[in-house]
N, C-alpha and C positions, 0 to 999 in steps of 0.2 A: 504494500500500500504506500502508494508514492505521500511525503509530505511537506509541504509547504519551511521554508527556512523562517522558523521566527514564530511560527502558530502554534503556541501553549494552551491554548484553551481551548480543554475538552470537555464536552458533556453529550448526552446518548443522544438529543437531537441535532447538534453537530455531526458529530461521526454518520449518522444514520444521510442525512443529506450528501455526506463528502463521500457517502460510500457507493450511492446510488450516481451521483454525477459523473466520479470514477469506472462505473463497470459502464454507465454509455456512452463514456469516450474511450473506452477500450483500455484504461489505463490499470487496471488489475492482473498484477501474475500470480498465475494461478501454481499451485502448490501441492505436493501431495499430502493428504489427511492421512494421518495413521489410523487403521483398525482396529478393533482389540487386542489383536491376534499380535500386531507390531507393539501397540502397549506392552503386553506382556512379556513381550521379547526384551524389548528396554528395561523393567523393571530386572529381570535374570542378568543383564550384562552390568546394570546399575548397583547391585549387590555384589556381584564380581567386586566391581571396583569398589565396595566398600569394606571389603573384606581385605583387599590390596593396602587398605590406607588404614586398617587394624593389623595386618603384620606389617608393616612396615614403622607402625608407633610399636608398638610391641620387641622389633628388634632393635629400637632406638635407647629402648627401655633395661635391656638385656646389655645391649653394650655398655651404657651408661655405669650401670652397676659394676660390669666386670670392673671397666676401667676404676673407676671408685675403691675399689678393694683390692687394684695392682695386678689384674689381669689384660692382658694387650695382647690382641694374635700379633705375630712378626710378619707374617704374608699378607699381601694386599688385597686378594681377593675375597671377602666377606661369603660367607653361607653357601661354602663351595662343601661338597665333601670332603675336602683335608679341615675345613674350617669345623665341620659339623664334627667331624672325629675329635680336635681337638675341643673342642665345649665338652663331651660327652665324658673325657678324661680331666676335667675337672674338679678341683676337693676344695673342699672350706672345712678352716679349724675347728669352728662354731657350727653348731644344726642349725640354729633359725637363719644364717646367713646360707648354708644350705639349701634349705627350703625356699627362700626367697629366690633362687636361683633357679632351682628348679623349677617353678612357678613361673617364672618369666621365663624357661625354655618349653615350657609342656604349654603357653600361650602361646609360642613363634609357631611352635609345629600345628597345634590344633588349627590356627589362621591358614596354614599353608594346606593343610590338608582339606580342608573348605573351600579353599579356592581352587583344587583340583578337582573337586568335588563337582563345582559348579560349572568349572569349566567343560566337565565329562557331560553333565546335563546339557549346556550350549551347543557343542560338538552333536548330540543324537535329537536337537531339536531342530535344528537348522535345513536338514532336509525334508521336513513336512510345514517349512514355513512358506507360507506364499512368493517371498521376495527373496527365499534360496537363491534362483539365478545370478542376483546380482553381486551376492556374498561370494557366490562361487567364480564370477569374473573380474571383481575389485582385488579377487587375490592373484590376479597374473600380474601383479604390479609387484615389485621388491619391495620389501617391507611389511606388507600390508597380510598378515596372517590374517587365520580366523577371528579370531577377537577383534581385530583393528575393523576389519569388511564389515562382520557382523553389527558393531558400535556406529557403525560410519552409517549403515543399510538403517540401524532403528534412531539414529540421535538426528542424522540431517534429512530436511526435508527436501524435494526435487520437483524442478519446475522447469518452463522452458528454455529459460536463461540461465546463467551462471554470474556470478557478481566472483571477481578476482582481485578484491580488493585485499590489505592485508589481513593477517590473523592477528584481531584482539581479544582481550580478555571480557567483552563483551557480548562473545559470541557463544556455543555451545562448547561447555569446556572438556565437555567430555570428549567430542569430536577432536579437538583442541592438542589435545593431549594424547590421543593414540597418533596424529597425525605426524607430529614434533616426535614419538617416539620412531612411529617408521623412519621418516626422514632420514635419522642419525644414520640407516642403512645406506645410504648413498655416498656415503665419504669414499667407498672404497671404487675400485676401475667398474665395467658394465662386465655384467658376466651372465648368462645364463646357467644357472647353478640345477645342479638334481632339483632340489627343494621347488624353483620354481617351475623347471618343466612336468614335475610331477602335477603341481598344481593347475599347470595352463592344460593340462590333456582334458579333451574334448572339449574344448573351446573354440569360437569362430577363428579365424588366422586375422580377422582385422582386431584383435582384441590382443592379440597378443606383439603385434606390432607397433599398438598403441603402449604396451607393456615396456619394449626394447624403445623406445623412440622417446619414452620418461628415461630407462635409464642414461641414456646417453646424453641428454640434457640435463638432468638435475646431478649427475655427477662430476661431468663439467663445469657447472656453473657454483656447487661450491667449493671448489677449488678455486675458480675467478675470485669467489667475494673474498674467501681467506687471501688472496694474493694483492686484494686491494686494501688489504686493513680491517675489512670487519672482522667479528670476533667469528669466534667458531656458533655462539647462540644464535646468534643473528644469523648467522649464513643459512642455519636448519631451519631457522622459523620462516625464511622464504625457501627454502626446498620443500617444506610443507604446504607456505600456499597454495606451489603451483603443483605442487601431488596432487592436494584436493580439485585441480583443474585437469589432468589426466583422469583422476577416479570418474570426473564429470563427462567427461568425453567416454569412457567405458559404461558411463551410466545409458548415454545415448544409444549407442552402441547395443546393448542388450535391448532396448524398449523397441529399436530397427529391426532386430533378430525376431520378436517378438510379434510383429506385427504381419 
């Protein structure tokens, strides 16, 4: 709904006139409505992630403590297997500092084991959801797993146009956020890897060309912004705009096939 620069004043028989003026000058883009079926989709990927943002306070919580009472892993990779062995061989002189320990590693694992959980339900419901097709073609793009497809299929809505403007934090953050995480996948050369030829099988070949045709541009291009002085955040956060602008071209793409 297009609006006026400087028009603050709202009330229901304003809008109801501006909305009718609008749809008969043709100025309404039209949008797609989620169903319940997508509701409910959302609400299962929206738990995911809050389940994400409980272990992740939970391991914050865990470290905190070790650190506090002179525990430091020496290796830099957090909650690897060598990491989880070493937590597991941990002693305290004291039981209640025992316990406290344990306590906050029996919440890292429950959170972790929840989100596998949920993610196993996402995975066996995605093929009896209406909008499958396009979960299954947003992932011939690098980056873009299940989770990222699925979030992106139930968080953003689709219409005829595409707006390319930048990502703020005024927009769906959840979209936001698995977008900026694909992205980081593009630092590295274009490659067609097992992972995503597995993925593009049985897909249209124009789908997967739009596939190869992001990597080659958005891997390029941040190496350009790193090489002109932006930082490395900034360079993802426009690799991610213009993902979200390939996903939309594959959005096309499937509704063509469809038709």
């Amino acid at each position: 709904i297009p609006k006026r620069c400087g028009d603050r004043i709202k009330t229901d028989r304003r809008d109801a006139i501006n909305l009718v003026r609008l749809f008969r000058a043709g100025e309404l883009t039209s949008i797609y409505i989620p169903s319940e079926e997508d509701e409910a989709m959302r609400d299962l990927l929206r738990c995911r992630d809050d389940m994400r943002r409980l272990e992740r306070k939970a391991r914050q919580r865990l470290l905190a403590f070790l650190l506090r009472n002179g525990h430091q892993y020496s290796a830099t990779k957090h909650w690897s297997k060598a990491h989880m062995q070493w937590l597991a061989g941990i002693k305290f002189a004291h039981i209640p500092q025992q316990i406290v320990f344990q306590e906050y590693l029996d919440t890292v694992n429950e959170c972790s084991e929840r989100i596998e959980r949920i993610t196993g339900q996402i995975r066996s419901q995605v093929p009896d959801w209406s909008r499958a097709p396009f979960v299954k073609a947003y992932q011939a793009l690098r980056g873009v797993s299940l989770i990222v497809a699925t979030t992106v299929v139930a968080e953003h809505s689709s219409g005829k146009t595409v707006r390319r403007g930048p990502i703020t934090k005024t927009g769906n953050s959840h979209v936001r956020r698995v977008l900026v995480e694909a992205a980081w996948t593009y630092k590295v050369r274009p490659q067609k890897s097992q992972t995503i030829l597995k993925r593009q099988q049985g897909l249209p070949k124009s789908i997967c060309d739009i596939s190869w045709k992001a990597q080659m541009r958005l891997s390029t291009r941040y190496w350009r912004l790193l090489a002109r002085g932006k930082s490395r955040q900034t360079a993802i956060t426009a690799i991610a705009r213009e993902l979200s602008a390939f996903i939309w071209a594959i959005d096309r793409e499937v509704q063509l096939q469809a038709v």
